[in-house]
PDB file of N, CA, C and O in Angstrom, chain B, residues numbered from 101:
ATOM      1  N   UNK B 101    -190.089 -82.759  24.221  1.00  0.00           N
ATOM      2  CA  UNK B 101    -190.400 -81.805  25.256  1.00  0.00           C
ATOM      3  C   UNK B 101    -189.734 -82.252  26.557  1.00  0.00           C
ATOM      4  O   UNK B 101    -189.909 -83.386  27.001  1.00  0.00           O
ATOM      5  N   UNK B 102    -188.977 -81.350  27.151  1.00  0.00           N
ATOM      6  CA  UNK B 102    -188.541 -81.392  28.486  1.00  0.00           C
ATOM      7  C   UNK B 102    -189.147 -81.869  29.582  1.00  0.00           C
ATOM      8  O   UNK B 102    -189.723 -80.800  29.784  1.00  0.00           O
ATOM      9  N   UNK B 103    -189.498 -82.502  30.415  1.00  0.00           N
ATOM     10  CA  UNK B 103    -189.999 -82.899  31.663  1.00  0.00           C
ATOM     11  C   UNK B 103    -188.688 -82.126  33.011  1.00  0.00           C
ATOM     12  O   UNK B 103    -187.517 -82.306  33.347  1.00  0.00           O
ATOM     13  N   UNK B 104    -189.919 -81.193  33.400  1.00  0.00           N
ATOM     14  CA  UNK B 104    -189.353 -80.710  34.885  1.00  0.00           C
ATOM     15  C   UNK B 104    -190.448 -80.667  35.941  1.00  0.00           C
ATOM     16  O   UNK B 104    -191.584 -80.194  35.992  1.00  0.00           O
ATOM     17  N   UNK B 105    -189.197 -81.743  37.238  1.00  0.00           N
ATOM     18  CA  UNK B 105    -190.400 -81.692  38.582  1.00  0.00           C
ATOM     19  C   UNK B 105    -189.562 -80.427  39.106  1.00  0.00           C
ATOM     20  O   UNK B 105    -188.388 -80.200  38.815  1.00  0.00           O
ATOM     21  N   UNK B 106    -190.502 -79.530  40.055  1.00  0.00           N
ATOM     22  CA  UNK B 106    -190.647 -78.561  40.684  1.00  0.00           C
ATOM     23  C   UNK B 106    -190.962 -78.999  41.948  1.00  0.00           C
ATOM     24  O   UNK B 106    -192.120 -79.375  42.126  1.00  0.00           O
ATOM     25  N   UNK B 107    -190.065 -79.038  43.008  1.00  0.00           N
ATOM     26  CA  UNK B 107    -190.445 -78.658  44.536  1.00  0.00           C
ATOM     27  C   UNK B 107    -190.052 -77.826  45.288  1.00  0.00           C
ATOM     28  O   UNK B 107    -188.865 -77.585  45.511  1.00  0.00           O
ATOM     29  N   UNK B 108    -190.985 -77.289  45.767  1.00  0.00           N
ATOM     30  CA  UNK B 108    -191.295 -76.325  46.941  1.00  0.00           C
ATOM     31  C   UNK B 108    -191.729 -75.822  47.646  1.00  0.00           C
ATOM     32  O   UNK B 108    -192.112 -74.913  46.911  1.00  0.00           O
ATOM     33  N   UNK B 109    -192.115 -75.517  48.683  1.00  0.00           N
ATOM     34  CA  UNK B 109    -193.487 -75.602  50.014  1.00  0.00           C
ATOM     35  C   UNK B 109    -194.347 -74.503  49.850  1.00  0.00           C
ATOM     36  O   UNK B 109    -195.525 -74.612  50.189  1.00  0.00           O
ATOM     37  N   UNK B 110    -193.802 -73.201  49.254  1.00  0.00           N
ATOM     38  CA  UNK B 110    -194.526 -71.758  48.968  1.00  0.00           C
ATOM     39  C   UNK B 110    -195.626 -72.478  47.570  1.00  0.00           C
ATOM     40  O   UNK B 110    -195.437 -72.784  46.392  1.00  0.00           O
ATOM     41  N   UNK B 111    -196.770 -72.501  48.506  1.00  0.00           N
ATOM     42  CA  UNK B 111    -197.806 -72.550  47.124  1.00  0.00           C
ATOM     43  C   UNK B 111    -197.863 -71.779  45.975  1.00  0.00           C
ATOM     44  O   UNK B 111    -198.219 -72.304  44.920  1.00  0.00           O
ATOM     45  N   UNK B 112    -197.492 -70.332  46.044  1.00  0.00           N
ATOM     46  CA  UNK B 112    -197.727 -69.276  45.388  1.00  0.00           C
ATOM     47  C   UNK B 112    -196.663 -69.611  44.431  1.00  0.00           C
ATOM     48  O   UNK B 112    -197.149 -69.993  43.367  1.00  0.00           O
ATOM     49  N   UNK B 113    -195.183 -69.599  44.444  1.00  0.00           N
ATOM     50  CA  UNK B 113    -194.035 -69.340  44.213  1.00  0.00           C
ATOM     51  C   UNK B 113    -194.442 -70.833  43.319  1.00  0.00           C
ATOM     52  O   UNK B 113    -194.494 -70.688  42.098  1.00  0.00           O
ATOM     53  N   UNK B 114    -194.690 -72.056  43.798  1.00  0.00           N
ATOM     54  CA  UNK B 114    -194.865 -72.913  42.939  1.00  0.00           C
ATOM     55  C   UNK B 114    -195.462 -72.908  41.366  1.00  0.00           C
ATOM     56  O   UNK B 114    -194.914 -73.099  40.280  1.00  0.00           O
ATOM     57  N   UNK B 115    -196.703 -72.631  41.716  1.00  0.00           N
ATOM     58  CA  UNK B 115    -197.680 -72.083  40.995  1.00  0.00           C
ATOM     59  C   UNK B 115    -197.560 -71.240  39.763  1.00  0.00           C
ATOM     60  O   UNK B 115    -197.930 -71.581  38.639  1.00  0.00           O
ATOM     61  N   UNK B 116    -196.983 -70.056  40.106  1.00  0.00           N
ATOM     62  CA  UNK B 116    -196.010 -68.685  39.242  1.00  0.00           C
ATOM     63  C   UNK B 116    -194.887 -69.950  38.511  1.00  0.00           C
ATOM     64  O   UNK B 116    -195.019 -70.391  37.369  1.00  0.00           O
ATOM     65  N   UNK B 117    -193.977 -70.295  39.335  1.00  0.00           N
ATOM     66  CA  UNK B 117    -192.649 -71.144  38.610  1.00  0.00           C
ATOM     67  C   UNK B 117    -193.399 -72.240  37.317  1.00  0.00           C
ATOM     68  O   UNK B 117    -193.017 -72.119  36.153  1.00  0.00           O
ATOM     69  N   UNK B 118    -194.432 -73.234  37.680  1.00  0.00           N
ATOM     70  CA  UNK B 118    -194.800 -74.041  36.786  1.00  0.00           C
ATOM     71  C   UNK B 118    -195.887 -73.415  35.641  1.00  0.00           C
ATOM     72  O   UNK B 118    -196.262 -73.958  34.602  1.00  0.00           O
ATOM     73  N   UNK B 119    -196.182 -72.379  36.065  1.00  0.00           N
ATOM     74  CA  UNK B 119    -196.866 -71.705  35.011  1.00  0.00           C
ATOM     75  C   UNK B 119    -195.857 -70.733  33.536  1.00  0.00           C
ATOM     76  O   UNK B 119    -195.977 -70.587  32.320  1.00  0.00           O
ATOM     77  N   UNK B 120    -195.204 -70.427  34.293  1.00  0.00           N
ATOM     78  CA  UNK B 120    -193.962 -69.857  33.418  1.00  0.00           C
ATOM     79  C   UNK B 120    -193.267 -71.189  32.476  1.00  0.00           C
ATOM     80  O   UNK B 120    -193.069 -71.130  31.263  1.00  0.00           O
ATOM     81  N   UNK B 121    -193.082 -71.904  33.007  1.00  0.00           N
ATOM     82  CA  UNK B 121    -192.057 -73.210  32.756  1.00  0.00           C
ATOM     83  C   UNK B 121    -193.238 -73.883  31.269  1.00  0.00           C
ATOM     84  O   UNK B 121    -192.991 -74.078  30.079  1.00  0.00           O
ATOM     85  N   UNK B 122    -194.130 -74.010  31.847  1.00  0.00           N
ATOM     86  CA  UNK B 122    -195.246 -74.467  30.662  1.00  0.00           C
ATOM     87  C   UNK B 122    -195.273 -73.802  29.616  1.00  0.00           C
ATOM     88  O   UNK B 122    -195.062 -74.373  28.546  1.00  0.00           O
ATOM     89  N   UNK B 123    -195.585 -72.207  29.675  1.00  0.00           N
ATOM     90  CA  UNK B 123    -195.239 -71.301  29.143  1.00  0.00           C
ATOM     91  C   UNK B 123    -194.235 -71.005  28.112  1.00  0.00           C
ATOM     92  O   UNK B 123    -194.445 -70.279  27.140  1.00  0.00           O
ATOM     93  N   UNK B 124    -192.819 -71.778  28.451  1.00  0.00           N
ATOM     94  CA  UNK B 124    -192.098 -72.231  27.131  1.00  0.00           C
ATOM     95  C   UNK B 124    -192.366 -73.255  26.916  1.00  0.00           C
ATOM     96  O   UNK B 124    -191.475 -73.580  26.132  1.00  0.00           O
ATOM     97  N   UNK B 125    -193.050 -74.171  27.050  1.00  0.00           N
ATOM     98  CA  UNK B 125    -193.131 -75.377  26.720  1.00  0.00           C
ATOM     99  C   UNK B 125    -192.790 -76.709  26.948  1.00  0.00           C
ATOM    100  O   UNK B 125    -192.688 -77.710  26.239  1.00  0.00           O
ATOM    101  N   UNK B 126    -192.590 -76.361  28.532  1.00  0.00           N
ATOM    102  CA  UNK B 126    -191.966 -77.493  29.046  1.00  0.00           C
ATOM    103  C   UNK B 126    -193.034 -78.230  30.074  1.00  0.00           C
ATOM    104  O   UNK B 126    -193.841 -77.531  30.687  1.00  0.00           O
ATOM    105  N   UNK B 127    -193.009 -79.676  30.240  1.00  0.00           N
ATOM    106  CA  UNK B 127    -193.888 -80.755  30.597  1.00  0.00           C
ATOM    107  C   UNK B 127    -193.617 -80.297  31.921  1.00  0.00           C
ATOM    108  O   UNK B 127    -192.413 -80.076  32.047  1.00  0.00           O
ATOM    109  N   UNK B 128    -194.676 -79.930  33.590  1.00  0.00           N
ATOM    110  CA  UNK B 128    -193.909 -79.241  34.536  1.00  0.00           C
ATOM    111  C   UNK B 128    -194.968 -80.453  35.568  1.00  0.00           C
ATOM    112  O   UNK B 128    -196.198 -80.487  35.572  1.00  0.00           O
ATOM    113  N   UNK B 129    -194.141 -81.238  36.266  1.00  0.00           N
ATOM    114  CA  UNK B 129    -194.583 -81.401  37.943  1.00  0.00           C
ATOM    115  C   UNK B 129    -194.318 -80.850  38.760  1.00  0.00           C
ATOM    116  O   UNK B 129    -193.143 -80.854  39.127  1.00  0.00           O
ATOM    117  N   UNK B 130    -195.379 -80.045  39.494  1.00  0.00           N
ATOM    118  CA  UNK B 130    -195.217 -79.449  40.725  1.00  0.00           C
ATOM    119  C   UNK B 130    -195.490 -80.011  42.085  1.00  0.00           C
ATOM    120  O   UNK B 130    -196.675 -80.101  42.405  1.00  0.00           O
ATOM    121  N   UNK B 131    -194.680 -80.358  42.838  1.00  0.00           N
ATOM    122  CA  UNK B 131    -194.797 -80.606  44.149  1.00  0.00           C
ATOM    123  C   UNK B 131    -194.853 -80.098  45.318  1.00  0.00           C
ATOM    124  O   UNK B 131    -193.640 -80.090  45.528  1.00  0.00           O
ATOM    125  N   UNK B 132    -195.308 -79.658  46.266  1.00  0.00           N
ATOM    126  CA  UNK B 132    -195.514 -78.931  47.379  1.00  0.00           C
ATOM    127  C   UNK B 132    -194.507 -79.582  48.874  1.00  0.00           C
ATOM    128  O   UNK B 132    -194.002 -78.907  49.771  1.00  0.00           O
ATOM    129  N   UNK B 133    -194.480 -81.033  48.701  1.00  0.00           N
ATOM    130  CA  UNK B 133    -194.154 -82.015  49.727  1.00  0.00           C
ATOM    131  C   UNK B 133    -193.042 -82.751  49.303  1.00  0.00           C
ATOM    132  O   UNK B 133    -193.262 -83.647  48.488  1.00  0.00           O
ATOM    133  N   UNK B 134    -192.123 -82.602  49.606  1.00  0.00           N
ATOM    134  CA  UNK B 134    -190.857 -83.176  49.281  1.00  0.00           C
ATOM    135  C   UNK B 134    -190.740 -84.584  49.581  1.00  0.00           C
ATOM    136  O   UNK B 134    -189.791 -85.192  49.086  1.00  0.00           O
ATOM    137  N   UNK B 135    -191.941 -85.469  50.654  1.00  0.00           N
ATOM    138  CA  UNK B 135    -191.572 -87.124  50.477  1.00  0.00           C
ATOM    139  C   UNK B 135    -192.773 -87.546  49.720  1.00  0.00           C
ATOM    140  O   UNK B 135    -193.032 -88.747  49.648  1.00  0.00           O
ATOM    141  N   UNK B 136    -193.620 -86.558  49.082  1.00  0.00           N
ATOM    142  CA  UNK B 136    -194.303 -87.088  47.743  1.00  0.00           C
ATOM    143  C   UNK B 136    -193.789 -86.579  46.470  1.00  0.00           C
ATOM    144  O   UNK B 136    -194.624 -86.623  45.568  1.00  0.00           O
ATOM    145  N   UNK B 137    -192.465 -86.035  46.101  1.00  0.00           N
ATOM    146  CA  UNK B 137    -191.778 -85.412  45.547  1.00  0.00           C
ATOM    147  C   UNK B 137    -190.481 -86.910  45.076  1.00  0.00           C
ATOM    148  O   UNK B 137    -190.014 -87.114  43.956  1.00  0.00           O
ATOM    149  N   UNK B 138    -190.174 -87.801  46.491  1.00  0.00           N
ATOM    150  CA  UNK B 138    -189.529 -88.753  46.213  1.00  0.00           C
ATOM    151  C   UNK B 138    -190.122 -90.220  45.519  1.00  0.00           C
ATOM    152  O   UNK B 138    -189.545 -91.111  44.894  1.00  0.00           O
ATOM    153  N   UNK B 139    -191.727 -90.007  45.986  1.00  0.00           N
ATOM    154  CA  UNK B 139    -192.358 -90.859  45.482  1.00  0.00           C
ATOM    155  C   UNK B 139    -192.322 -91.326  44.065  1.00  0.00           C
ATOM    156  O   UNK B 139    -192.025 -92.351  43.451  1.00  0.00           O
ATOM    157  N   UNK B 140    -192.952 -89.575  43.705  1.00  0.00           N
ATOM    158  CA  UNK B 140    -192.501 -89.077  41.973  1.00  0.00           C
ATOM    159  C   UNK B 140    -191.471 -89.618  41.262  1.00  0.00           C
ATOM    160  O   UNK B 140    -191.519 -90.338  40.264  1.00  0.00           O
ATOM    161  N   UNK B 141    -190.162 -89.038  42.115  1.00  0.00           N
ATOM    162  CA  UNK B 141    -189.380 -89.523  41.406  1.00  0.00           C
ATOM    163  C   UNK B 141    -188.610 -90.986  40.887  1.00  0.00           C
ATOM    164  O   UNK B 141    -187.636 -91.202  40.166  1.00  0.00           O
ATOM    165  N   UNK B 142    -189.732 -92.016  41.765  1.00  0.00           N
ATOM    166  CA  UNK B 142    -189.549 -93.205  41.978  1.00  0.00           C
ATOM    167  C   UNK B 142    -190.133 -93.848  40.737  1.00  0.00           C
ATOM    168  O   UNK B 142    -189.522 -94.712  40.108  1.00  0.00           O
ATOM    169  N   UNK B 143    -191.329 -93.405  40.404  1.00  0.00           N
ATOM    170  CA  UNK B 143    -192.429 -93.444  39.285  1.00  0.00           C
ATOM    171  C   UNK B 143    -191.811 -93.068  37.782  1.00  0.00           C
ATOM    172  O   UNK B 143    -191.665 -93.748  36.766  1.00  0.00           O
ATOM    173  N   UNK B 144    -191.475 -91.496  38.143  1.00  0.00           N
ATOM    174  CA  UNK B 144    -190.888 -91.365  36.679  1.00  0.00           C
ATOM    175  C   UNK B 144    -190.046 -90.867  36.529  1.00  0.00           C
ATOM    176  O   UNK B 144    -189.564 -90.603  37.630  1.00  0.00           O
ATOM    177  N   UNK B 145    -188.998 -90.226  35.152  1.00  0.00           N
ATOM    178  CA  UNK B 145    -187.950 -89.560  35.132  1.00  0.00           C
ATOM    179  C   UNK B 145    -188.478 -88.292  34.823  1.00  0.00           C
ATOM    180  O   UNK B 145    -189.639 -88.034  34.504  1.00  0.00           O
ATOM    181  N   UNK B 146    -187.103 -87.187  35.002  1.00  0.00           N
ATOM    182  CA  UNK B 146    -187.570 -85.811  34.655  1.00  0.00           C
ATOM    183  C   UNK B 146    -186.026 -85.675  34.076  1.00  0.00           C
ATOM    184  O   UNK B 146    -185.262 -86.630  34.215  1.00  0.00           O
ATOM    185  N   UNK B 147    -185.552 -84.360  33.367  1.00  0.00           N
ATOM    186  CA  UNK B 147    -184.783 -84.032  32.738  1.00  0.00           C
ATOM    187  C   UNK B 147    -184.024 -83.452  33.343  1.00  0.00           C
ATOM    188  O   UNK B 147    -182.807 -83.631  33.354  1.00  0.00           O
ATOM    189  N   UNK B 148    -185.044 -82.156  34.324  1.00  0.00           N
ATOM    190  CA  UNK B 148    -184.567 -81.656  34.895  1.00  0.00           C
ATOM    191  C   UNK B 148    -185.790 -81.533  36.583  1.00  0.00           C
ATOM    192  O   UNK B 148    -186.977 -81.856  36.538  1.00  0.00           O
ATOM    193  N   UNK B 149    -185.214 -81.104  37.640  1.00  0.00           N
ATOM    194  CA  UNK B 149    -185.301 -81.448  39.226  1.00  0.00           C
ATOM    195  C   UNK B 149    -185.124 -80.185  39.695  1.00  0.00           C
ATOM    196  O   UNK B 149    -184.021 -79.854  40.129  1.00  0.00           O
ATOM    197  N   UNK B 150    -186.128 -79.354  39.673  1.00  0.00           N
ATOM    198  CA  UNK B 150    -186.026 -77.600  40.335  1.00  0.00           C
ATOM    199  C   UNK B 150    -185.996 -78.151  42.123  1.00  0.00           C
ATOM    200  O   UNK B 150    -186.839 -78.981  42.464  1.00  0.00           O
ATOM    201  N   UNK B 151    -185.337 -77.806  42.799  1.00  0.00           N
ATOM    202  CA  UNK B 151    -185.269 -78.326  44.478  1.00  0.00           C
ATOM    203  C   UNK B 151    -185.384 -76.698  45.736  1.00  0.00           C
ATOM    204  O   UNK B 151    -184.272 -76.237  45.992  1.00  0.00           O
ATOM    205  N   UNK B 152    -186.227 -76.177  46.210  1.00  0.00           N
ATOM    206  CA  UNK B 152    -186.397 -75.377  46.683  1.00  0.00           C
ATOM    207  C   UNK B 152    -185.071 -75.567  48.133  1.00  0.00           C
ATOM    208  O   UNK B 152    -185.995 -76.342  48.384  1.00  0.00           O
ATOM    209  N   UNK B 153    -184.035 -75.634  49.153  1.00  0.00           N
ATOM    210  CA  UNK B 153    -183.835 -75.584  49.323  1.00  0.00           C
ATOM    211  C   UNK B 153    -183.929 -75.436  51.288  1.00  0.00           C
ATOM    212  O   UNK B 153    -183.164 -76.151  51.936  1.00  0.00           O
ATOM    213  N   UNK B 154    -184.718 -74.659  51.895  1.00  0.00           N
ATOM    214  CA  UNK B 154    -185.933 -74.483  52.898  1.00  0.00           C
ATOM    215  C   UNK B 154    -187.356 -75.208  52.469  1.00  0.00           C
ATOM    216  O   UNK B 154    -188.224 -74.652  51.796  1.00  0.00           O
ATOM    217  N   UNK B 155    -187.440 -76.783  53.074  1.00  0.00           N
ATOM    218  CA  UNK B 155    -188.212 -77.149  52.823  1.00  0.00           C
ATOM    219  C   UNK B 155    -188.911 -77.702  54.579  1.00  0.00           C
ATOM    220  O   UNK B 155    -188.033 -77.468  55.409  1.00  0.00           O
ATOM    221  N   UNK B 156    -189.655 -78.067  54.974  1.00  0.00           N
ATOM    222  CA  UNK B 156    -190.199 -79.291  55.494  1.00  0.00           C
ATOM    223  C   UNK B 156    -190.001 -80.438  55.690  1.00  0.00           C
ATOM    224  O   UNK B 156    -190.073 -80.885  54.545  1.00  0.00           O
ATOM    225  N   UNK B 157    -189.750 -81.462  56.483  1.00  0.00           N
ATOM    226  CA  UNK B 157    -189.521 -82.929  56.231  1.00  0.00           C
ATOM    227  C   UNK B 157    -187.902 -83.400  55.566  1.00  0.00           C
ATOM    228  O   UNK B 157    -187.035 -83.875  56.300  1.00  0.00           O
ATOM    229  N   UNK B 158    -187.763 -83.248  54.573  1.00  0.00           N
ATOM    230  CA  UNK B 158    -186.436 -82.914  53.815  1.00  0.00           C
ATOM    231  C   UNK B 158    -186.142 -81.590  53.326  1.00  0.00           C
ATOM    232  O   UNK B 158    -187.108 -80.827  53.297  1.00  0.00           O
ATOM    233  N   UNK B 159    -185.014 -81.134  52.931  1.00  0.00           N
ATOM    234  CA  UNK B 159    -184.894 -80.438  52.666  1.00  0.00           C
ATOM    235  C   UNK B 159    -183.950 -80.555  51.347  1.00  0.00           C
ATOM    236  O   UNK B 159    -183.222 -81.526  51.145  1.00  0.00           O
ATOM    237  N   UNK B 160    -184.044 -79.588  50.593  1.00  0.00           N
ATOM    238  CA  UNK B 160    -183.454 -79.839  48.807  1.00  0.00           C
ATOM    239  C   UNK B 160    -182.319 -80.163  49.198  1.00  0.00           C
ATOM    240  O   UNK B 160    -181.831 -80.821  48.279  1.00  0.00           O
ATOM    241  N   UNK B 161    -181.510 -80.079  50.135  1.00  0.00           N
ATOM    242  CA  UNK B 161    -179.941 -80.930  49.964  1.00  0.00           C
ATOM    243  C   UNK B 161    -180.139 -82.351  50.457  1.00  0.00           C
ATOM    244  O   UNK B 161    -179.284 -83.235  50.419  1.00  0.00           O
ATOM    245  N   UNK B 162    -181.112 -82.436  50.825  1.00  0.00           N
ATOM    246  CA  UNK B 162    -181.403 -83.728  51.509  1.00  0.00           C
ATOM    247  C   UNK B 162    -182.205 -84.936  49.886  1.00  0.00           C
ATOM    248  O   UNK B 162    -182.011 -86.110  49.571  1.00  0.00           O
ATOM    249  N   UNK B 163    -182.927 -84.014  49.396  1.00  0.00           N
ATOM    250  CA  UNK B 163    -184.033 -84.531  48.212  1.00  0.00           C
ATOM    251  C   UNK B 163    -182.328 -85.000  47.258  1.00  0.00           C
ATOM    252  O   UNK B 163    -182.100 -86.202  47.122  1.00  0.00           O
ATOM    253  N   UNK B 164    -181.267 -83.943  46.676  1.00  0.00           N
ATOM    254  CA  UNK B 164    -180.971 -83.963  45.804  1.00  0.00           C
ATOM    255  C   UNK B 164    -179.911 -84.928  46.420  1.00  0.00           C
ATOM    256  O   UNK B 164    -179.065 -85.191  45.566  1.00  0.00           O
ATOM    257  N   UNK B 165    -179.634 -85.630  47.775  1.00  0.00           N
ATOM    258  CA  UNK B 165    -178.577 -86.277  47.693  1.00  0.00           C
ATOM    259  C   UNK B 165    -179.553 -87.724  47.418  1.00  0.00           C
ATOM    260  O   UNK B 165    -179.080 -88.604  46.698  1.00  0.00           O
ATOM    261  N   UNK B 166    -180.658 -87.866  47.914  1.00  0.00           N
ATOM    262  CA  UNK B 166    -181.530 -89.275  47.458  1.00  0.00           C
ATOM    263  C   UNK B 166    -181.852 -89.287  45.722  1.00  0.00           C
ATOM    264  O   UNK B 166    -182.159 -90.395  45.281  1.00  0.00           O
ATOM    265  N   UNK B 167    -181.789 -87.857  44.481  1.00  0.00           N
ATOM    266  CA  UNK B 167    -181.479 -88.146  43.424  1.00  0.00           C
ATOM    267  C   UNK B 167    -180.285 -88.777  43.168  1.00  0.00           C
ATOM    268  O   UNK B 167    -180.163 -89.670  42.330  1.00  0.00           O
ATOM    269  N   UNK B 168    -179.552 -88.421  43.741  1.00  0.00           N
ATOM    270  CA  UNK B 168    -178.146 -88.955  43.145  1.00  0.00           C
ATOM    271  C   UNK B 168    -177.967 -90.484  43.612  1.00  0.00           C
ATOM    272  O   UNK B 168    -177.451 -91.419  43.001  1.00  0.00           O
ATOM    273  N   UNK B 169    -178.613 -90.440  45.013  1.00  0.00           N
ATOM    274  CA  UNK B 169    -178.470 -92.151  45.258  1.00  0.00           C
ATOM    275  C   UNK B 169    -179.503 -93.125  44.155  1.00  0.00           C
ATOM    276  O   UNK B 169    -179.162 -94.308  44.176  1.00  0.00           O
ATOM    277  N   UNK B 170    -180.476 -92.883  43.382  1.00  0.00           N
ATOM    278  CA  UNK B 170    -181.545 -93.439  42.797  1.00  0.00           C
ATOM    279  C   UNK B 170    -180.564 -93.170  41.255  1.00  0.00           C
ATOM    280  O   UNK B 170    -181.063 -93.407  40.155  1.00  0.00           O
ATOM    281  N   UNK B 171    -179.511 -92.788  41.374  1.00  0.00           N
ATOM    282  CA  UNK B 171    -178.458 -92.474  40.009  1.00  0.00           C
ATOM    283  C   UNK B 171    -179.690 -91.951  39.132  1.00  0.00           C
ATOM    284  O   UNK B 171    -180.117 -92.889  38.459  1.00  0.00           O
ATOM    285  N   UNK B 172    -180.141 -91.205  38.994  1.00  0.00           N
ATOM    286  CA  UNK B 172    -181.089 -90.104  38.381  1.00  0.00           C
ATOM    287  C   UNK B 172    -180.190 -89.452  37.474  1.00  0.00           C
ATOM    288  O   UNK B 172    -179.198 -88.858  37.894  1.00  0.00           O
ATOM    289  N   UNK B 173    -180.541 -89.543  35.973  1.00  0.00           N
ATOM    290  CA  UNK B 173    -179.474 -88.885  35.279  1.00  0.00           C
ATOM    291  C   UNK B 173    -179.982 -87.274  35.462  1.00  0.00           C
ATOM    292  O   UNK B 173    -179.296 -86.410  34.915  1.00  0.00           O
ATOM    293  N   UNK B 174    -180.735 -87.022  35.946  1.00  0.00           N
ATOM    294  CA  UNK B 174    -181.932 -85.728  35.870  1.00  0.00           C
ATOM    295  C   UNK B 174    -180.532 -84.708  36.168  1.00  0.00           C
ATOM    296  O   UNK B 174    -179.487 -85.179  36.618  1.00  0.00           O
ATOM    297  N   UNK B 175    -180.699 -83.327  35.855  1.00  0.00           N
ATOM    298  CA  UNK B 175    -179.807 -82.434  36.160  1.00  0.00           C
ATOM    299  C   UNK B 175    -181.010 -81.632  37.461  1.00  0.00           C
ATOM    300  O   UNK B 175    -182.240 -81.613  37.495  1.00  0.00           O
ATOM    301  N   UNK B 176    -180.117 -81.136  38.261  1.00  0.00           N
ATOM    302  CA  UNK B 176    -180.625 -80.767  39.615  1.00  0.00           C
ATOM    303  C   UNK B 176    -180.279 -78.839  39.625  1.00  0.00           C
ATOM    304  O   UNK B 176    -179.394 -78.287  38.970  1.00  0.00           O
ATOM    305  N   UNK B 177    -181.124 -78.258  40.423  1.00  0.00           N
ATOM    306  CA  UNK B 177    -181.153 -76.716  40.206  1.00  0.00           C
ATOM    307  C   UNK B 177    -181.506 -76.689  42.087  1.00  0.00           C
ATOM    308  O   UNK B 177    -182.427 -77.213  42.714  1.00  0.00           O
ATOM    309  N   UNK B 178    -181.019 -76.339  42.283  1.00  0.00           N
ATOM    310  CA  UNK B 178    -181.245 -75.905  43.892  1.00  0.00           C
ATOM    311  C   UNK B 178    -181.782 -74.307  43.988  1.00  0.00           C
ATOM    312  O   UNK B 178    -180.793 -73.698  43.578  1.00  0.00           O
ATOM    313  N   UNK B 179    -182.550 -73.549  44.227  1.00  0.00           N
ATOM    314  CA  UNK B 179    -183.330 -72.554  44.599  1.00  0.00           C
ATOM    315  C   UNK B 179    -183.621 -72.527  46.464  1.00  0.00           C
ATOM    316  O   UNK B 179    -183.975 -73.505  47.122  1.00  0.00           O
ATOM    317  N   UNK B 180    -183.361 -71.171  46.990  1.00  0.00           N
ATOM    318  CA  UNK B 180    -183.874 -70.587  47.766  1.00  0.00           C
ATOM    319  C   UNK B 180    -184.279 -69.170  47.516  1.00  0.00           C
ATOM    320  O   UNK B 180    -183.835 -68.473  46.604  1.00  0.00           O
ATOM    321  N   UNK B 181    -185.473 -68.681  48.724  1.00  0.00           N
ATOM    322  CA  UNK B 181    -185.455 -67.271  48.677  1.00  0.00           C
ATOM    323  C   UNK B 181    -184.381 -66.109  49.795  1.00  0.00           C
ATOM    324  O   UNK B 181    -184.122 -64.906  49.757  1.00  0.00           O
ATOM    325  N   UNK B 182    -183.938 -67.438  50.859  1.00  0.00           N
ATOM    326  CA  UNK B 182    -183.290 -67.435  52.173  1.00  0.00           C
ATOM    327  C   UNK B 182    -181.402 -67.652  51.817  1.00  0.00           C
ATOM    328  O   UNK B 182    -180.645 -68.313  52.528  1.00  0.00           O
ATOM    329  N   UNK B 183    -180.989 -66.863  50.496  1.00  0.00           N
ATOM    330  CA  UNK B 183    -179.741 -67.127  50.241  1.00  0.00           C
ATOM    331  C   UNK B 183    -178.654 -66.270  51.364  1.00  0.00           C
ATOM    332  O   UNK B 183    -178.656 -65.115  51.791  1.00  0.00           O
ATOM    333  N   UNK B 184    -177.553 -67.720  51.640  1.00  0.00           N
ATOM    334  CA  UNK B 184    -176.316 -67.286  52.481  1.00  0.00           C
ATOM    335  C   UNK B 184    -175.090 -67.593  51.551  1.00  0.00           C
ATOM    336  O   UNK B 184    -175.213 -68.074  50.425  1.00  0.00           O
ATOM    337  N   UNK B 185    -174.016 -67.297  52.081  1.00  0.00           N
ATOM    338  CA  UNK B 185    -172.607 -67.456  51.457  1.00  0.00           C
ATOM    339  C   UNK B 185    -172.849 -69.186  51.545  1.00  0.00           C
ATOM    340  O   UNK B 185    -173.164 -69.918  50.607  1.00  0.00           O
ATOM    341  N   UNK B 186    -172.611 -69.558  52.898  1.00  0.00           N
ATOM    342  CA  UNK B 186    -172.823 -71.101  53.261  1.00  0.00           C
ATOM    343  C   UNK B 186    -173.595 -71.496  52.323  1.00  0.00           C
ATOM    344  O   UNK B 186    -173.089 -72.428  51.699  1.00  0.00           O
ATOM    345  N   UNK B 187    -174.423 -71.242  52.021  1.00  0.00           N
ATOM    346  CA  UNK B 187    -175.453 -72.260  50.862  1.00  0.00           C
ATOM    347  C   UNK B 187    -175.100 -71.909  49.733  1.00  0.00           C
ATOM    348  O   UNK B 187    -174.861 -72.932  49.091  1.00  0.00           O
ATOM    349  N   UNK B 188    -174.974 -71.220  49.271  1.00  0.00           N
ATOM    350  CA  UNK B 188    -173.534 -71.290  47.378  1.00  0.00           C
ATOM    351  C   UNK B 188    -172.733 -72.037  48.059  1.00  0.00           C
ATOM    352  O   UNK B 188    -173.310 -73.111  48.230  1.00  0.00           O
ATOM    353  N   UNK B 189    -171.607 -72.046  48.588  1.00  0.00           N
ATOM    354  CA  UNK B 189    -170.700 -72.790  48.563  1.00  0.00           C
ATOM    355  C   UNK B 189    -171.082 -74.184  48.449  1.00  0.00           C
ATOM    356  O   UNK B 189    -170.217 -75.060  48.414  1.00  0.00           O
TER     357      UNK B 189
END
């Protein structure tokens, strides 16, 4: 079974995302707080790293460049609801 952490500050949107994700059958941490999100990832591995993008404190380009420094083999998914050209690129 897959292990995926989930962060993102919208309680609701969290909630809906890790309920679905379970739903196929996948092992789901949800996080709300992105520097207890780094904690996590200090603790354990995940497969995969859902990163909300508009966060608080850090922000998912900020979270996913400290995965890559912790060489996290985890594959990373960046999500916003606030999409620009600038942020695809």
């Amino acid at each position: 079974m897959s292990k995926i952490l989930v962060v993102d500050d919208e309680r609701l949107f969290l909630g809906i995302l890790k309920k679905e994700l379970e739903g196929k059958g996948y092992q789901v941490t949800a996080e709300l707080d992105s520097e207890k999100a780094l904690k996590i990832l200090e603790q354990e591995s995940f497969d995969i790293v859902i990163l909300d993008i508009n966060m608080p404190n850090k922000t998912g380009y900020e979270l996913l460049q400290e995965v890559r420094r912790k060489n996290c083999d985890s594959s990373v998914i960046l999500i916003t609801a606030f999409a620009s050209i600038e942020g695809a690129v």
